[in-house]
C-alpha positions in Angstrom: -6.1 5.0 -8.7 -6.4 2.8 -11.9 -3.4 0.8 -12.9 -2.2 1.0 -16.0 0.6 -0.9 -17.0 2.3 -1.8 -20.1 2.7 -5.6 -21.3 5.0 -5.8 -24.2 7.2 -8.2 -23.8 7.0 -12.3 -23.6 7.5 -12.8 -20.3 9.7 -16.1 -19.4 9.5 -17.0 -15.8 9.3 -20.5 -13.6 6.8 -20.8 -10.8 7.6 -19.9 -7.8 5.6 -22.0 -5.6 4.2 -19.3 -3.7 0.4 -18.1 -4.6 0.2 -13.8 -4.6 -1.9 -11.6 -2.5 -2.9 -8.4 -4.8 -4.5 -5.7 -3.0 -5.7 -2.4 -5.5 -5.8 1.6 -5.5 -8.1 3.8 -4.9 -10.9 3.9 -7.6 -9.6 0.5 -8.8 -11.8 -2.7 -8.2 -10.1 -6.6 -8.1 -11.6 -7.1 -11.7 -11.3 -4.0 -13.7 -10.2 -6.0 -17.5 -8.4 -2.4 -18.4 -6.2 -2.7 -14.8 -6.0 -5.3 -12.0 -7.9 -7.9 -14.3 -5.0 -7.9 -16.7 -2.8 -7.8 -14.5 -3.8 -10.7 -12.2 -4.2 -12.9 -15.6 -0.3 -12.3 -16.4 0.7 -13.1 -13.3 -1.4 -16.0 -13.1 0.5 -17.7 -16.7 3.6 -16.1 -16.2 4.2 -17.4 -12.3 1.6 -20.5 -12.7 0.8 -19.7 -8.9 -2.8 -19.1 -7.3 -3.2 -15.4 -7.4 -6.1 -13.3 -5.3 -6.9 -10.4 -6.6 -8.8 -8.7 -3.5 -12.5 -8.1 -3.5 -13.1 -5.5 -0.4 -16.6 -6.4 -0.5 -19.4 -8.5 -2.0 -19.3 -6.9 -5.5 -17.1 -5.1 -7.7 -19.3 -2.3 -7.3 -18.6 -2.2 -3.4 -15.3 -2.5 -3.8 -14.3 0.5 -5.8 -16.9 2.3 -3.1 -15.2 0.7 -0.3 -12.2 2.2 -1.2 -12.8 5.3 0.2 -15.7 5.0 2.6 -14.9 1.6 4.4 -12.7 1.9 7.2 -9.1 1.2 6.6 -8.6 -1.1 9.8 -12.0 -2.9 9.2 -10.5 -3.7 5.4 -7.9 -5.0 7.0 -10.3 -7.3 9.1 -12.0 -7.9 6.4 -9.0 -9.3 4.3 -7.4 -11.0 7.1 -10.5 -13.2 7.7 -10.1 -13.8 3.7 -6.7 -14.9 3.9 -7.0 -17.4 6.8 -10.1 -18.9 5.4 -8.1 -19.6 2.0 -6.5 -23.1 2.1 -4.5 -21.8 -1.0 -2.7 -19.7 1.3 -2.1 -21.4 4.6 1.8 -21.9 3.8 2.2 -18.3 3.3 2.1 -15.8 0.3 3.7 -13.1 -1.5 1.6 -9.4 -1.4 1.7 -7.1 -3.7 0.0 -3.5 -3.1 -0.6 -0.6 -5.6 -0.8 2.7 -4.1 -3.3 2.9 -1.1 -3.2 -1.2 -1.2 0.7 -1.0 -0.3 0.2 0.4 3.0 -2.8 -1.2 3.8 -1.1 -4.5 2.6 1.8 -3.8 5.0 -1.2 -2.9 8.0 -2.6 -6.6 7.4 1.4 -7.8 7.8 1.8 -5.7 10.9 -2.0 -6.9 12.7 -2.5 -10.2 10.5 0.8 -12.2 11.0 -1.2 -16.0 10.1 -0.4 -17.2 7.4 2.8 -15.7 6.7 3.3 -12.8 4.1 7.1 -13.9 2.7 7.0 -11.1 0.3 5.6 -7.8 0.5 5.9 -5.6 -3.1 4.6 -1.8 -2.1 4.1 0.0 -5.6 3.2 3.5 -5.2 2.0 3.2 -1.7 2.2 6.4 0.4 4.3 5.0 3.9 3.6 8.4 5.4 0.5 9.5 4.3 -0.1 12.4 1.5 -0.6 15.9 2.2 -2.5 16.6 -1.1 -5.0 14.8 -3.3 -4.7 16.7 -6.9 -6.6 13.5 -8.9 -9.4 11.9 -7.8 -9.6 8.9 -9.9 -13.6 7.9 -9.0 -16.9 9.0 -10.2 -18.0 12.4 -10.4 -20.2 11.2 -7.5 -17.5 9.8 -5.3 -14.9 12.4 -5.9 -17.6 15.2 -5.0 -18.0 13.1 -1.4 -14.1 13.2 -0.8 -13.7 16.6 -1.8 -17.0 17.5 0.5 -15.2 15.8 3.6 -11.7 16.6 3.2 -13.6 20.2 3.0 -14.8 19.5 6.5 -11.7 18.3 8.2 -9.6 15.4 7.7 -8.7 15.0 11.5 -12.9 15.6 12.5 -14.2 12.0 14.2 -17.2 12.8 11.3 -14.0 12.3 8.4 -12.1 10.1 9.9 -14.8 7.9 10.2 -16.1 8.0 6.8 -13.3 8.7 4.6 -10.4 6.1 3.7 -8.0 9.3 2.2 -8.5 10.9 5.8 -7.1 8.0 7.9 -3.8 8.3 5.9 -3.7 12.0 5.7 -0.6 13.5 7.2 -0.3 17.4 8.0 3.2 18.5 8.8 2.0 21.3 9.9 0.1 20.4 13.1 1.9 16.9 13.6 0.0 17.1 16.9 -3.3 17.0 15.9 -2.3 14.2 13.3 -0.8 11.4 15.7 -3.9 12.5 18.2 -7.1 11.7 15.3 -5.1 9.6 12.5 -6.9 6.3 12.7 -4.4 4.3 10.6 -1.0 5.4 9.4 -0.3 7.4 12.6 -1.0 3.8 14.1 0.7 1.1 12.4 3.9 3.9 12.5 3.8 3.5 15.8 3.6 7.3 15.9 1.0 7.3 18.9 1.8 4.5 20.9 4.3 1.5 20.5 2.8 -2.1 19.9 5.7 -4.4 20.1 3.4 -7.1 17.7 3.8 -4.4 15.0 7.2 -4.4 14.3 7.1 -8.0 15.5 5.1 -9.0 12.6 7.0 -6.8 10.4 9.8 -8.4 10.8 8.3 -11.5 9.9 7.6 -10.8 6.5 11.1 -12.1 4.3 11.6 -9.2 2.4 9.8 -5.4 1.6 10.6 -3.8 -1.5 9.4 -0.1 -2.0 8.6 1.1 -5.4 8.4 4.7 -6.1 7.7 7.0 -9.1 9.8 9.3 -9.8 7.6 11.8 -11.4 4.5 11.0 -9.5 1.9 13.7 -10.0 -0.7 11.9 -7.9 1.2 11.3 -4.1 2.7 14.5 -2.3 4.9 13.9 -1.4 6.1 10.9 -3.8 8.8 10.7 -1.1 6.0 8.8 1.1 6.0 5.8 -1.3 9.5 5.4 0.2 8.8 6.0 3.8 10.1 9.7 3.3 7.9 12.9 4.2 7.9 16.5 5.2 10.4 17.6 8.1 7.7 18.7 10.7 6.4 22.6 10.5 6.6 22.9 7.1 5.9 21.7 3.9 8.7 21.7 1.5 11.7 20.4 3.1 11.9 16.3 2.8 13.6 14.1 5.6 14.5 10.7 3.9 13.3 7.5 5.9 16.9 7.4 7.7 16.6 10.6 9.0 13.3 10.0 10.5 12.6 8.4 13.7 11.0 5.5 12.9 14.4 4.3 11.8 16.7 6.0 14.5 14.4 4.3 17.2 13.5 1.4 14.7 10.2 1.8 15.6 9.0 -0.7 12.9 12.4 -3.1 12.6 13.6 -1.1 9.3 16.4 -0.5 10.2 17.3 -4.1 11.4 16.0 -5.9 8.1 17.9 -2.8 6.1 21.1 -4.1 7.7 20.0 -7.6 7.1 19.6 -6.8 3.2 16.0 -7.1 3.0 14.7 -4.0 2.4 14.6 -2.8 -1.5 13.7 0.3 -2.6 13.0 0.9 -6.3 12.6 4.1 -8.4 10.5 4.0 -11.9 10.7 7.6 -13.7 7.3 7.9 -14.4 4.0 9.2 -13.3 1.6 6.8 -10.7 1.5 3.6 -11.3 2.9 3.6 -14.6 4.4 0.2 -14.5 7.0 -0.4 -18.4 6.6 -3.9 -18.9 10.7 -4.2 -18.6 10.1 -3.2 -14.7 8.2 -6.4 -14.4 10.9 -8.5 -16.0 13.5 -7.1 -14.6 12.2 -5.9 -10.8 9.0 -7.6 -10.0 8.9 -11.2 -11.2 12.0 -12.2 -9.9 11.0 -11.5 -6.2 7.9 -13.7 -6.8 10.1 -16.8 -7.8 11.0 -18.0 -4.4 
């Protein structure tokens, strides 16, 4: 999904001493001037820190087209050999995430723990998968693709293996058949089997703040992009992060780092990704100051 975000205001902030880690949407690239470019630019004056913009790939071009056909856990391969062959990030880093980068960002904190993530900024990113994809913001090319697998079966090895969208897809309908072919969010929520690293890692990273939109037309539910989903068997009643059972059995540390204060989660009424400049003022550049 394309960022769009709106930069109307003279932002005043110190450096923070800690470079950022920015990892995109779906149909998004590193270096689109109308999205990530910009934004990557304002960070860059406003926090006078190293920022790194992801490039899933060896060209822009592969990394819009990675975003849907590369494996999620080989991206996250892929960006952890990045990050630990940076000497700008060997002390650590701040991430930030916009939709599908938020989850995958918090995959690379839960199977990537050198160098440290301090920060982790989720904005829009779907915790619990999506059970609907009503935009597709690719080509006509790449959205015909999508729809063609998701036609064949999300949970088919075939789609799972070829189609990024798939490996977060969540049916509450047949919860079974999810945990047993989900190759990535049924994973790092320990939903199939428990890794201890996982939420050991987790709880490495300082702080986690969860932004949602409030009138997201893009993630169903929008309830995801704060760990919230569908009650299982159906597809309308919501059960809240606390209610599920990857906080009553803390399957990810949550719950402990909730208790601790450093867990944030942050509501913007507006549709996907739709970022007001004041957010960034008031929300986002002050956790990037430490």
């Amino acid at each position: 999904m394309l960022t769009v975000f709106v930069f109307g205001l003279a932002l005043l902030v110190q450096c923070s001493g800690t470079p950022l880690v920015l990892w995109h949407g779906m149909g998004d690239s590193c270096c689109n001037p109308l999205s990530m470019g910009s934004v990557k630019k304002m960070l860059e004056k406003e926090l006078g820190e190293y920022v790194l913009s992801l490039m899933i790939g060896d060209s822009v071009a592969s990394d819009t087209s990675n975003g849907f056909f590369m494996d999620v856990n080989e991206q996250i391969d892929f960006v952890c050999n990045v990050i630990q062959k940076d000497p700008k990030l060997q002390n650590g880093y701040h991430a930030m995430g916009f939709s599908q980068g938020g989850q995958f960002l918090r995959g690379l904190a839960q199977k990537c723990p050198q160098p440290p993530m301090k920060h982790l900024i989720s904005v829009g990113g779907q915790h619990q998968g999506v059970y609907g994809f009503p935009h597709c913001p690719g080509s006509w090319f790449i959205c015909k693709e999508v729809e063609k697998l998701l036609d064949l079966g999300a949970y088919t090895d075939f789609v799972q293996s070829r189609l990024v969208q798939a490996q977060y897809w969540h049916d509450p309908l047949d919860e079974d058949k999810y945990r047993k072919h989900s190759r990535f969010i049924a994973d790092i929520n320990q939903e199939v089997t428990v890794n201890p690293e996982y939420k050991q890692n987790l709880m490495r990273v300082a702080n986690i703040t969860f932004v949602m939109f409030d009138k997201d037309t893009m993630v169903i539910p929008k309830e995801s992009e704060w760990f919230g989903f569908y009650k299982p068997g159906q597809s309308t009643e919501l059960v809240s992060l606390e209610e599920s059972e990857i906080w009553s059995q803390d399957k990810l540390g949550l719950k402990e780092m909730s208790s601790q204060g450093r867990l944030s989660f942050l509501k913007i009424e507006a549709d996907h990704l739709r970022v007001p400049a004041e957010f960034w003022t008031d929300e986002i550049i002050p956790r990037l100051k430490d």
